[in-house]
KEZA-361695 format. One record per atom (N, C-alpha, C): residue number from 0; residue in one letter; atom name; x, y, z. Coordinates in nm, 2 decimals. Each point is the difference from the previous one (the first is absolute). Example, Ala and Ser with C-alpha at 12.3 -4.5 7.8 and 13.67 -1.06 7.14 Angstrom:
<zazas>
  num  residu  atome       x       y       z
    0       A      N    1.32   -0.57    0.78
    0       A     CA   -0.09    0.12    0.00
    0       A      C    0.09    0.12    0.00
    1       S      N   -0.04    0.11   -0.07
    1       S     CA    0.09    0.11    0.00
    1       S      C   -0.08    0.11    0.08
</zazas>
This chain:
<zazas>
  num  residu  atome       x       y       z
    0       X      N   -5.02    8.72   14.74
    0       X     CA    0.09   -0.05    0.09
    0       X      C   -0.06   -0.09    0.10
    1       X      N    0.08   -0.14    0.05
    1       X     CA   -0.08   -0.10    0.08
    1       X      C    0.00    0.08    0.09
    2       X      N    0.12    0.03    0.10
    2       X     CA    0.03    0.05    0.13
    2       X      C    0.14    0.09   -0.04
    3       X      N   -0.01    0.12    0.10
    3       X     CA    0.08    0.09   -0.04
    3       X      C    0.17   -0.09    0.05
    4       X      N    0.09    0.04   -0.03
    4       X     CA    0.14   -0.08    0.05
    4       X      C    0.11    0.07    0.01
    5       X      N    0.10    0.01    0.06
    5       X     CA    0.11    0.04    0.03
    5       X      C    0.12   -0.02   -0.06
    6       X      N   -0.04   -0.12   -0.09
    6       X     CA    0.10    0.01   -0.05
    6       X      C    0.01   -0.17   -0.11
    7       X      N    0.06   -0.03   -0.09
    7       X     CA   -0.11   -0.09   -0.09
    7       X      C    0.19   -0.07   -0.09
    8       X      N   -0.03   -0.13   -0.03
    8       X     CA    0.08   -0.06   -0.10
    8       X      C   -0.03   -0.05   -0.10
    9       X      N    0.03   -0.09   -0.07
    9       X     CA   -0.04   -0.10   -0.09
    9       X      C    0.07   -0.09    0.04
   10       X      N   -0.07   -0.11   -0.06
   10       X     CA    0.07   -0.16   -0.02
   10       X      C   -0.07   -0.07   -0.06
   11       X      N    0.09   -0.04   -0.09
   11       X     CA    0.01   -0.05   -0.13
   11       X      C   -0.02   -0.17    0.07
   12       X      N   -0.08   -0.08    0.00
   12       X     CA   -0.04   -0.14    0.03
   12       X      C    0.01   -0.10   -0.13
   13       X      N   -0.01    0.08   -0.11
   13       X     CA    0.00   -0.11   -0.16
   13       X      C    0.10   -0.09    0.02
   14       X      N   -0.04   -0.07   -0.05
   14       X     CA    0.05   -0.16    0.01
   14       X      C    0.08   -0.10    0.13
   15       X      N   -0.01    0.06    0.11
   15       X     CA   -0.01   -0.05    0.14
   15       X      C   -0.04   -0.11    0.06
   16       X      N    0.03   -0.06    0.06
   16       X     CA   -0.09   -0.12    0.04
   16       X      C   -0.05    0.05    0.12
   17       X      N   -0.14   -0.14   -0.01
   17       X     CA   -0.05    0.09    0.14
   17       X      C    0.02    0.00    0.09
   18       X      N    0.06   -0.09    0.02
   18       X     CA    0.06    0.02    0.16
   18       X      C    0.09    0.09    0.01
   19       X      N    0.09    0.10   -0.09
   19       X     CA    0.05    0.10    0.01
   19       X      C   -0.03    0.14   -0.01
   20       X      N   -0.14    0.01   -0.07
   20       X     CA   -0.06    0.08    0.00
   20       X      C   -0.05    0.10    0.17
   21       X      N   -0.02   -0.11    0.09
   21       X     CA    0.00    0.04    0.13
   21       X      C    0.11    0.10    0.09
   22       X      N    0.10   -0.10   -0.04
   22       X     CA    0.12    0.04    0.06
   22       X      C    0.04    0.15   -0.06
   23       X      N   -0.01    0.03   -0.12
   23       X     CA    0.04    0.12   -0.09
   23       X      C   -0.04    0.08    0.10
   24       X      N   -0.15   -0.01   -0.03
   24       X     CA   -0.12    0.10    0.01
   24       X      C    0.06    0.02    0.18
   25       X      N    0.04   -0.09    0.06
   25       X     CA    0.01    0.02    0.13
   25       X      C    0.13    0.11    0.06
   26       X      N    0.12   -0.06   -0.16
   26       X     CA    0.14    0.08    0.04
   26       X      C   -0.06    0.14   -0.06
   27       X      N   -0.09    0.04   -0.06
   27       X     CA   -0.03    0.14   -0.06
   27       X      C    0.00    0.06    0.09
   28       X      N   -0.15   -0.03    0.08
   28       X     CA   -0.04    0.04    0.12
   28       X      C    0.07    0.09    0.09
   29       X      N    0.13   -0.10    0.06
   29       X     CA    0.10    0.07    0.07
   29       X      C    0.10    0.04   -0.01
   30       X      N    0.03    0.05   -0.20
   30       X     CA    0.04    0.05   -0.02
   30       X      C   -0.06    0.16   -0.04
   31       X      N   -0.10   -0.01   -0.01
   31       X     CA   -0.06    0.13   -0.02
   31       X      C    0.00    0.13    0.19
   32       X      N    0.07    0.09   -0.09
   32       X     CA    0.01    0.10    0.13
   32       X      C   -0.12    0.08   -0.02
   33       X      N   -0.03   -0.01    0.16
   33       X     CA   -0.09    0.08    0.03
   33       X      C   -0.03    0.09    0.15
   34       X      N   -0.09    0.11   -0.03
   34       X     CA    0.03    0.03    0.21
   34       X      C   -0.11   -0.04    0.03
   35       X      N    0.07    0.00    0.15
   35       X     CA   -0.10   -0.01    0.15
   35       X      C   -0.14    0.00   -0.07
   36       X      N   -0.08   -0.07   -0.01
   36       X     CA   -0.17    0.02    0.03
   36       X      C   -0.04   -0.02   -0.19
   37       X      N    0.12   -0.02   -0.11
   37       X     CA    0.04   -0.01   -0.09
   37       X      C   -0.07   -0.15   -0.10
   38       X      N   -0.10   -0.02   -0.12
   38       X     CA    0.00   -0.06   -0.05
   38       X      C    0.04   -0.01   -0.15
   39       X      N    0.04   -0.13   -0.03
   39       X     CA    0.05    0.00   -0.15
   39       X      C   -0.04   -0.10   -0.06
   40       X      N   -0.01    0.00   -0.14
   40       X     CA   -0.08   -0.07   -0.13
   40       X      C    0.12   -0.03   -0.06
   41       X      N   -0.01   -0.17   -0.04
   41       X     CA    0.09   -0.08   -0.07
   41       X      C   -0.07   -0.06   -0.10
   42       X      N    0.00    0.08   -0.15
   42       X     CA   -0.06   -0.01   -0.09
   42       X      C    0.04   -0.06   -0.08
   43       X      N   -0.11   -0.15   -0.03
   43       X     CA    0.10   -0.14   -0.09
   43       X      C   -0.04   -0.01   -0.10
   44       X      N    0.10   -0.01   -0.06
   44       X     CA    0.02    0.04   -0.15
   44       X      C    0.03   -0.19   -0.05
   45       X      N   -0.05    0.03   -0.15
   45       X     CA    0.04   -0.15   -0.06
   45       X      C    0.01    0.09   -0.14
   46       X      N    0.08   -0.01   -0.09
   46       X     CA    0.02    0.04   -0.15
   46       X      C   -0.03    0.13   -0.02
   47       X      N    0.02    0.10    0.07
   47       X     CA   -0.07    0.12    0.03
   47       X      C   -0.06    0.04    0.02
   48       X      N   -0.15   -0.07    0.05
   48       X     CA   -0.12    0.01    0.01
   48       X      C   -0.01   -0.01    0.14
   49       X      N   -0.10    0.08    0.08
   49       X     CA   -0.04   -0.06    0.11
   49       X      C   -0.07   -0.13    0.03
   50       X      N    0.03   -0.04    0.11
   50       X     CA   -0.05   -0.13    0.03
   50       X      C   -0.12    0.03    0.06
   51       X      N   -0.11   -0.07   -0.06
   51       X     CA   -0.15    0.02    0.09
   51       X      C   -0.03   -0.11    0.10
   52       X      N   -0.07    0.03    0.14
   52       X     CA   -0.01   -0.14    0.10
   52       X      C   -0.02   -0.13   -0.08
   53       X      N   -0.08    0.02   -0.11
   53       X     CA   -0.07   -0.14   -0.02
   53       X      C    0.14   -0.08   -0.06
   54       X      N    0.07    0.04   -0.10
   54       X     CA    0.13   -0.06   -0.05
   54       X      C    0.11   -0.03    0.09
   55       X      N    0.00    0.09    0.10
   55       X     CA    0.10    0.03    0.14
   55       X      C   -0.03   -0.18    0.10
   56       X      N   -0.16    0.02   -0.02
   56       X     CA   -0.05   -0.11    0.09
   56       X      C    0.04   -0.08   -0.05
   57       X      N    0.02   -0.06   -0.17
   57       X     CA    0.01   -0.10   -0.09
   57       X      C    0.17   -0.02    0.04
   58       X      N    0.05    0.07   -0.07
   58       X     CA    0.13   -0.07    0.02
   58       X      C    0.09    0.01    0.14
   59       X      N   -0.08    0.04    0.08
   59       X     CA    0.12   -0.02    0.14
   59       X      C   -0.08   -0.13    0.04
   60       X      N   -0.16   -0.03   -0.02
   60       X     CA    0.02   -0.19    0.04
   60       X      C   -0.12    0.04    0.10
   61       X      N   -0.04    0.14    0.06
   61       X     CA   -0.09    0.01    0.09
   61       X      C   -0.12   -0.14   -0.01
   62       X      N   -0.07    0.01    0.14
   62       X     CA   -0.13   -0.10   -0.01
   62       X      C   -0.12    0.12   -0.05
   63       X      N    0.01    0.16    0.03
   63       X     CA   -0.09    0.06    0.02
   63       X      C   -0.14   -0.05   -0.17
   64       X      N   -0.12   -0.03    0.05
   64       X     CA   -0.04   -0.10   -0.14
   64       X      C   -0.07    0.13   -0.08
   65       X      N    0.07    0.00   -0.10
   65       X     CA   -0.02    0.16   -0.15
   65       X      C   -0.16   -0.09    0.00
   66       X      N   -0.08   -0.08   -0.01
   66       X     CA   -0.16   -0.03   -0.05
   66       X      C   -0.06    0.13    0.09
   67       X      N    0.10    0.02    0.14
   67       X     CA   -0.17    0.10    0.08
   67       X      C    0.08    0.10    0.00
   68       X      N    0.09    0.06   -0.08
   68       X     CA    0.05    0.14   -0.02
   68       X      C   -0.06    0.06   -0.07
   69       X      N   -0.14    0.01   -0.04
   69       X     CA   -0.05    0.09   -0.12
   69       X      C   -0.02    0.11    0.03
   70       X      N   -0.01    0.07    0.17
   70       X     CA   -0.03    0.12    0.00
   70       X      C    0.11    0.04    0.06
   71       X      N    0.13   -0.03   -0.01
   71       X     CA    0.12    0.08    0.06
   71       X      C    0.07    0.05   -0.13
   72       X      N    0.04    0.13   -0.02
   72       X     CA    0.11    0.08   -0.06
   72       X      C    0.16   -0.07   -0.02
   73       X      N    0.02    0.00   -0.10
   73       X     CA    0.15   -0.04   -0.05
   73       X      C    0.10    0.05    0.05
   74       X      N   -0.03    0.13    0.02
   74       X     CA    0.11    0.07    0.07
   74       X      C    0.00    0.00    0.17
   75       X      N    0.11   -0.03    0.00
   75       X     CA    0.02   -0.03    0.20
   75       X      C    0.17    0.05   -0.03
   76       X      N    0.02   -0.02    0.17
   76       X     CA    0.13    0.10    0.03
   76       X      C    0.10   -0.12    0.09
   77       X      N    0.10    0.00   -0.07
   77       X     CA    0.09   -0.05    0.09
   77       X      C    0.08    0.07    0.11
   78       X      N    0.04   -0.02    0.10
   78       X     CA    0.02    0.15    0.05
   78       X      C    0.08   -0.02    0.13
   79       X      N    0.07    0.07    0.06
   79       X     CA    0.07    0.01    0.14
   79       X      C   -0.01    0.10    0.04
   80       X      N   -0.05   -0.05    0.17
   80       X     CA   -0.02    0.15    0.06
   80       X      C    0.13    0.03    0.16
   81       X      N   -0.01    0.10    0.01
   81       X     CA    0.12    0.00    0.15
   81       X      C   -0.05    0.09    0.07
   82       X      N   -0.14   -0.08    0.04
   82       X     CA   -0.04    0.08    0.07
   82       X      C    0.03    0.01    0.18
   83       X      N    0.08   -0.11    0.07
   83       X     CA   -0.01    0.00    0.12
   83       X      C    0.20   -0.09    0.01
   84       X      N    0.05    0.11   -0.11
   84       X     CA    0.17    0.00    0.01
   84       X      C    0.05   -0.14   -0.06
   85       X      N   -0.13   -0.12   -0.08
   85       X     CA    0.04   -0.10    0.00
   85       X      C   -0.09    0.00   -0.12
   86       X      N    0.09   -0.09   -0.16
   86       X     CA   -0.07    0.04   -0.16
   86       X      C   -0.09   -0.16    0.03
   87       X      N   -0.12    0.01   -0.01
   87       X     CA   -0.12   -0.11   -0.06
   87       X      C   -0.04    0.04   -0.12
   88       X      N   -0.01   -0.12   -0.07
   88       X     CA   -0.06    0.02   -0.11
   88       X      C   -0.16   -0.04   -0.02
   89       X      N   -0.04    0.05   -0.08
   89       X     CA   -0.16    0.03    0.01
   89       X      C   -0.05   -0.06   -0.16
   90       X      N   -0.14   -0.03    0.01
   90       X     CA   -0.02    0.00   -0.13
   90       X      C   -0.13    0.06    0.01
   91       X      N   -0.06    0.03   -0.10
   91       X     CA   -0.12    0.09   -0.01
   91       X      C   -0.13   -0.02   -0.17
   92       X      N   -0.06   -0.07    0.03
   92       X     CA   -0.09    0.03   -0.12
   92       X      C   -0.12    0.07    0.02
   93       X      N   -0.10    0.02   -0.08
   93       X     CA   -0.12    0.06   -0.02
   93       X      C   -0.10   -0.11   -0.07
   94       X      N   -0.08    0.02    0.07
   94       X     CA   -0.15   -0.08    0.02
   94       X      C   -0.11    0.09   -0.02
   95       X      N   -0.15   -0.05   -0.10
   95       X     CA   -0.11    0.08    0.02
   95       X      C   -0.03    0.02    0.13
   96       X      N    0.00   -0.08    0.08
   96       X     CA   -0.05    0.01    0.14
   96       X      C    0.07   -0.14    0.08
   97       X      N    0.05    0.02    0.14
   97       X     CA    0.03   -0.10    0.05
   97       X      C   -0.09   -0.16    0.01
   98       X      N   -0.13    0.04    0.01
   98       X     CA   -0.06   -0.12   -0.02
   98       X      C    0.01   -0.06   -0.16
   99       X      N    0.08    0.03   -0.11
   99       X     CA   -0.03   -0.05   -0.09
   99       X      C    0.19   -0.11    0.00
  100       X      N    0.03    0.08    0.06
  100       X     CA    0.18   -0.10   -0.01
  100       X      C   -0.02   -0.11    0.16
  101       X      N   -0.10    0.03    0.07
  101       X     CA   -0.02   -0.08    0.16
  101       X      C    0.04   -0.14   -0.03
  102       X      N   -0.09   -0.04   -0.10
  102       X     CA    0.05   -0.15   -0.02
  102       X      C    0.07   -0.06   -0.04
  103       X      N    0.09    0.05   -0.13
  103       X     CA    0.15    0.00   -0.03
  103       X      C    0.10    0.01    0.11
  104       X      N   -0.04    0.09    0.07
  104       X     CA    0.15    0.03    0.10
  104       X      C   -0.02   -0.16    0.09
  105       X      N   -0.12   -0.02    0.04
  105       X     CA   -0.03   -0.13    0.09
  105       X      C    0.06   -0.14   -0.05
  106       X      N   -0.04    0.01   -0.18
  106       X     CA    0.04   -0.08    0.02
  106       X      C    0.16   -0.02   -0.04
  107       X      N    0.08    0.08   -0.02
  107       X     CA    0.14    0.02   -0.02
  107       X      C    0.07   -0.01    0.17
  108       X      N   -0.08    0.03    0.05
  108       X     CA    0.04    0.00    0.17
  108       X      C    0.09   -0.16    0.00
  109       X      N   -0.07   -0.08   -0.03
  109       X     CA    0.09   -0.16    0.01
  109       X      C    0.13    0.02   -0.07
  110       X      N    0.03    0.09   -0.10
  110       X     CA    0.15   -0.01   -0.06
  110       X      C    0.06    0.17    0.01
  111       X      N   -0.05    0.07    0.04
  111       X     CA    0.06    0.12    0.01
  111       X      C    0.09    0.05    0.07
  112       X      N    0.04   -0.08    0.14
  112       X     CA    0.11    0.01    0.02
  112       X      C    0.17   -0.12   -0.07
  113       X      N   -0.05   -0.07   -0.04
  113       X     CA    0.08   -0.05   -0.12
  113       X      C    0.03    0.07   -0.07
  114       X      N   -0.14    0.10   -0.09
  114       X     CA    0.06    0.03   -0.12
  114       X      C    0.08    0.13    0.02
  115       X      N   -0.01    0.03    0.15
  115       X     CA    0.06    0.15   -0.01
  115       X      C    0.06    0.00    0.15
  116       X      N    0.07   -0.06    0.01
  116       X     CA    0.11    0.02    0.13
  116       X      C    0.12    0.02   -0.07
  117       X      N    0.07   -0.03   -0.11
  117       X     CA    0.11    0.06   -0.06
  117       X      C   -0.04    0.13   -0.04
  118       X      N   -0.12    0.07   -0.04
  118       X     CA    0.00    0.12   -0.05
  118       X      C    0.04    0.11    0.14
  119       X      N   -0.08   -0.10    0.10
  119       X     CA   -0.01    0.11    0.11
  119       X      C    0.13   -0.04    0.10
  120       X      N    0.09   -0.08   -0.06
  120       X     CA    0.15    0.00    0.08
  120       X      C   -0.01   -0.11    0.11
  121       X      N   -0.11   -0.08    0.06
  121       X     CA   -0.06   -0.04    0.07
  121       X      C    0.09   -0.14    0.05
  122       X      N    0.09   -0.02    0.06
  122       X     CA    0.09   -0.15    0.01
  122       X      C   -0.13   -0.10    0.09
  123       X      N    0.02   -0.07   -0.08
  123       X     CA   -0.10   -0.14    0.08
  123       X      C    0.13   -0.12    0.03
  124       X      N    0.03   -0.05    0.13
  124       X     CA    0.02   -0.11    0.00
  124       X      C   -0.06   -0.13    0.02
  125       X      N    0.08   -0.15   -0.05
  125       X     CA   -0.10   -0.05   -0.06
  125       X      C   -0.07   -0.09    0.12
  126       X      N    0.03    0.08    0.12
  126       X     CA   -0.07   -0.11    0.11
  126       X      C   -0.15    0.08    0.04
  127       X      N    0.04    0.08   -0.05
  127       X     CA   -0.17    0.18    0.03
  127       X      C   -0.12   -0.07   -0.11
  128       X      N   -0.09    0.02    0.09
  128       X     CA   -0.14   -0.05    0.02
  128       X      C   -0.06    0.08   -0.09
  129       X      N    0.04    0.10   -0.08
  129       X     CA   -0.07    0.14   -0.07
  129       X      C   -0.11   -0.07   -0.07
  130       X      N    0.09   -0.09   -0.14
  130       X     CA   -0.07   -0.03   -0.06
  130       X      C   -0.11   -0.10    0.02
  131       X      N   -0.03   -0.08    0.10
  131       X     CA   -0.15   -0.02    0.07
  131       X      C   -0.11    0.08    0.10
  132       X      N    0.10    0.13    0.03
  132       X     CA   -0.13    0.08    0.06
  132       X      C   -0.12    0.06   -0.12
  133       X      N   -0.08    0.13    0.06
  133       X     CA   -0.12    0.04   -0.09
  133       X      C    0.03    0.12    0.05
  134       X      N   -0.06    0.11   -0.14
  134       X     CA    0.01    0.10    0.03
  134       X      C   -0.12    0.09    0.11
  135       X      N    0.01    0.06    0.10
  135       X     CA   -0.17    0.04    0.13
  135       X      C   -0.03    0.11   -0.03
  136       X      N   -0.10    0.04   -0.03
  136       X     CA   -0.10    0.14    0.03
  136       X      C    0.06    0.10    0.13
  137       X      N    0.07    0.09   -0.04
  137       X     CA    0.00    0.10    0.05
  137       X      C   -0.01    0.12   -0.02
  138       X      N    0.03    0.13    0.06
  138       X     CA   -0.05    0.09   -0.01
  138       X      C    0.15    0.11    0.00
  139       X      N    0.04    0.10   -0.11
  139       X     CA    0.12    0.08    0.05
  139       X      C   -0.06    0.09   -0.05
  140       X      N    0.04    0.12    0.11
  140       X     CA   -0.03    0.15   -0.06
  140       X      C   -0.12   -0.04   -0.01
  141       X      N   -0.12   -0.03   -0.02
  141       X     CA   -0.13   -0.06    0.03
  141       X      C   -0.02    0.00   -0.18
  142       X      N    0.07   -0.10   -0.02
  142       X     CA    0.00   -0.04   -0.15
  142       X      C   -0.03   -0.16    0.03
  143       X      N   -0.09   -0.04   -0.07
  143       X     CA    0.02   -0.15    0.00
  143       X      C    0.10   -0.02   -0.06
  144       X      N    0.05   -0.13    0.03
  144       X     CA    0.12   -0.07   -0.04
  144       X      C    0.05   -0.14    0.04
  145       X      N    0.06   -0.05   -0.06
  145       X     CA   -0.03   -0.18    0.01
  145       X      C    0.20   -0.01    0.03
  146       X      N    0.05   -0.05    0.12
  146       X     CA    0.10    0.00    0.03
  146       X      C    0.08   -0.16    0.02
  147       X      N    0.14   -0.02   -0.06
  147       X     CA   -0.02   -0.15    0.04
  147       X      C    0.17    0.02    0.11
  148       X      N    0.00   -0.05    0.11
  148       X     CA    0.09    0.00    0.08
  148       X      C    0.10   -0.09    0.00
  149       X      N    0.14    0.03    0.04
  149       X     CA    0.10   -0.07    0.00
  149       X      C   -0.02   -0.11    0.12
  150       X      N    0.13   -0.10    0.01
  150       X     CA    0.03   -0.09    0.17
  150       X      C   -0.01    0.09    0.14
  151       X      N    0.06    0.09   -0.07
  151       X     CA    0.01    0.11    0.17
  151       X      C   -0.14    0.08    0.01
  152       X      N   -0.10    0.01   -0.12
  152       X     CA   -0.10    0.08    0.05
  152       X      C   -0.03    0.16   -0.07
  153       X      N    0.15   -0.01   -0.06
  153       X     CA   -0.01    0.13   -0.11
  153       X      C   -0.08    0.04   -0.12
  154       X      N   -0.02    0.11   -0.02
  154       X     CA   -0.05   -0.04   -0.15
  154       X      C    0.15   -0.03   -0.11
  155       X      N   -0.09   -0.08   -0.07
  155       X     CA    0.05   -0.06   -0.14
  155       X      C   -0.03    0.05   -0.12
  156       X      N   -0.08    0.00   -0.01
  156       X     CA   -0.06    0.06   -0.16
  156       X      C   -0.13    0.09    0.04
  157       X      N   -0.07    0.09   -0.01
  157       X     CA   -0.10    0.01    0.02
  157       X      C   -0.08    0.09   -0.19
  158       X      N   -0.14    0.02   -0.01
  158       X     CA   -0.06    0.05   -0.06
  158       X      C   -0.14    0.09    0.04
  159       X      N   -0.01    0.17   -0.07
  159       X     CA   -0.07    0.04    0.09
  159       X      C   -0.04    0.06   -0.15
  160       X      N   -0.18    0.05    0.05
  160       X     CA   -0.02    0.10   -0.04
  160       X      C   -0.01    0.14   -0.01
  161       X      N    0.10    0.08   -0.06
  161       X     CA    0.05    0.12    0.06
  161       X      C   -0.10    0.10   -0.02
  162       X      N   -0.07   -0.03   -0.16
  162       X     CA   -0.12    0.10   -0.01
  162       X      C   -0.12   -0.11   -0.06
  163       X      N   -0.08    0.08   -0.04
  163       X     CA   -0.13   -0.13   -0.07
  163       X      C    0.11   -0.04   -0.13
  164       X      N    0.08    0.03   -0.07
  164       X     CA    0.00   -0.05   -0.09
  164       X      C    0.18   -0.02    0.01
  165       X      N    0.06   -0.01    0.06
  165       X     CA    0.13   -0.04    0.02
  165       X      C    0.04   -0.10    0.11
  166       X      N    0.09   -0.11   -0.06
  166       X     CA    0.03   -0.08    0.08
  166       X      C    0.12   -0.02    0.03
  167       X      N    0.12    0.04    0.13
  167       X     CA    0.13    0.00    0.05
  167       X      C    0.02   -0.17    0.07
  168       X      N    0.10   -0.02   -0.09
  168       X     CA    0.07   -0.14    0.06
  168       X      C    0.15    0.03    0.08
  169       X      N    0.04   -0.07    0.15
  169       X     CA    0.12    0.07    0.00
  169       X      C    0.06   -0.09    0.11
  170       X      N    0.05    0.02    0.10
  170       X     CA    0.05   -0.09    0.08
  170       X      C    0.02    0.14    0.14
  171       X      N   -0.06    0.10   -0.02
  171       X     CA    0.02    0.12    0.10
  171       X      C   -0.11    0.07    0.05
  172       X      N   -0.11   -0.02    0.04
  172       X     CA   -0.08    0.04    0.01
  172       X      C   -0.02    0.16    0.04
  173       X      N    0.15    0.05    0.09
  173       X     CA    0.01    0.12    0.04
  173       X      C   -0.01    0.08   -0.14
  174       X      N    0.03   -0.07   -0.10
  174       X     CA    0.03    0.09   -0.17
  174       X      C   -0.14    0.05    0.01
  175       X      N   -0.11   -0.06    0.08
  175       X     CA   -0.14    0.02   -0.10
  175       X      C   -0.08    0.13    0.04
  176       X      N    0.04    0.11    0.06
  176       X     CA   -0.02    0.14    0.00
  176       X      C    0.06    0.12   -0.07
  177       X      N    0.15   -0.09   -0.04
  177       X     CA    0.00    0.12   -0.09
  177       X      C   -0.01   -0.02   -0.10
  178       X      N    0.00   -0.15   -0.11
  178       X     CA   -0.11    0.00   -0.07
  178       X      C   -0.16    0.07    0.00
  179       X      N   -0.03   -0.05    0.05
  179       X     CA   -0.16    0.08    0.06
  179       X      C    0.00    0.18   -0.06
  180       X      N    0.11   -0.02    0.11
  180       X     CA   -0.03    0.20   -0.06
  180       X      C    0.06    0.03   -0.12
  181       X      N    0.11   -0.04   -0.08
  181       X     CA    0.05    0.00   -0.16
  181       X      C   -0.12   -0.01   -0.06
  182       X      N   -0.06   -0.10    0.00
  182       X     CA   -0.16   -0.05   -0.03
  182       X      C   -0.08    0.11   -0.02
  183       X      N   -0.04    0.05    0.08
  183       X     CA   -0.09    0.13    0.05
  183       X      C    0.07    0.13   -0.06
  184       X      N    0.16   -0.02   -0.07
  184       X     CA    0.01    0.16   -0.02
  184       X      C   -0.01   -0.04   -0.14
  185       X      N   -0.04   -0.09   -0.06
  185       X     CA    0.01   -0.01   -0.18
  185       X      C   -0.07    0.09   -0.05
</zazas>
């Protein structure tokens, strides 16, 4: 089991386009019930088969570049959590070690909030500066983590390392403790 969950669906993505594939994966999200402090797994399906990140990465269009994925795990978690009365959706893979996915994530940083502001519900309008800012070195929960901020100052997207070998993408950073401890009770 990736992370323990509260409660779990499927969705069927086969033959989708990808720019709809976002939006699905997004209406799942908030359609899956869950409680207070509550996370859940939206498990994507294509021809009955599970979908593994590397095919997931292929056909929704991501930039993240599969050449420097050799030491991350196929299996990752789509997922929504409600932890602070409000559903964000999360994504989650597994890495030998964070320094082996560091440079990947860096260099996906130039298209990653592109490729995933529909996943994460994220409205951009078209006069917002997002897409010329950079993601900055910060620190949450004293997790490193590379955060890229909206016009007003918020976070936008961020990515953290939650343990040595798991990496949380999300747009909530409050989500990233009780991840942490799900983490710790596997």
């Amino acid at each position: 089991e990736f992370l323990r969950v509260d409660g779990k669906t499927t969705l069927d993505i086969g033959g989708l386009p990808k720019g709809d594939i976002s939006r699905a994966i997004f209406g799942a999200a908030y359609e899956l019930e869950l409680p207070e402090g509550g996370v859940g797994e939206i498990a994507l399906m294509e021809g009955g088969e599970r979908v593994g990140l590397r095919h997931f990465i292929a056909i929704s269009g991501m930039s993240l570049p599969l050449d420097k994925l050799d030491y991350v795990d196929d299996t990752f978690l789509i997922g929504v959590s409600n932890f602070v009365g409000v559903k964000n959706t999360i994504l989650l893979f597994k890495t030998r070690s964070f320094t082996d996915i560091f440079p990947a994530m860096r260099d996906w940083e130039k298209k990653m909030f592109s490729d995933l502001h529909g996943l994460f519900g994220a409205s951009v309008f078209p006069e917002s500066q997002i897409f010329n800012r950079s993601f900055e070195d910060e620190i949450i929960l004293n997790k490193n983590a590379r955060v890229l901020r909206d016009d007003l100052g918020n976070v936008a997207l961020f990515y953290a390392y939650a343990d040595s070998e798991t990496v949380i993408i999300s747009t909530s950073p409050e989500i990233l403790s009780g991840i942490i401890a799900r983490l710790g009770a596997r």
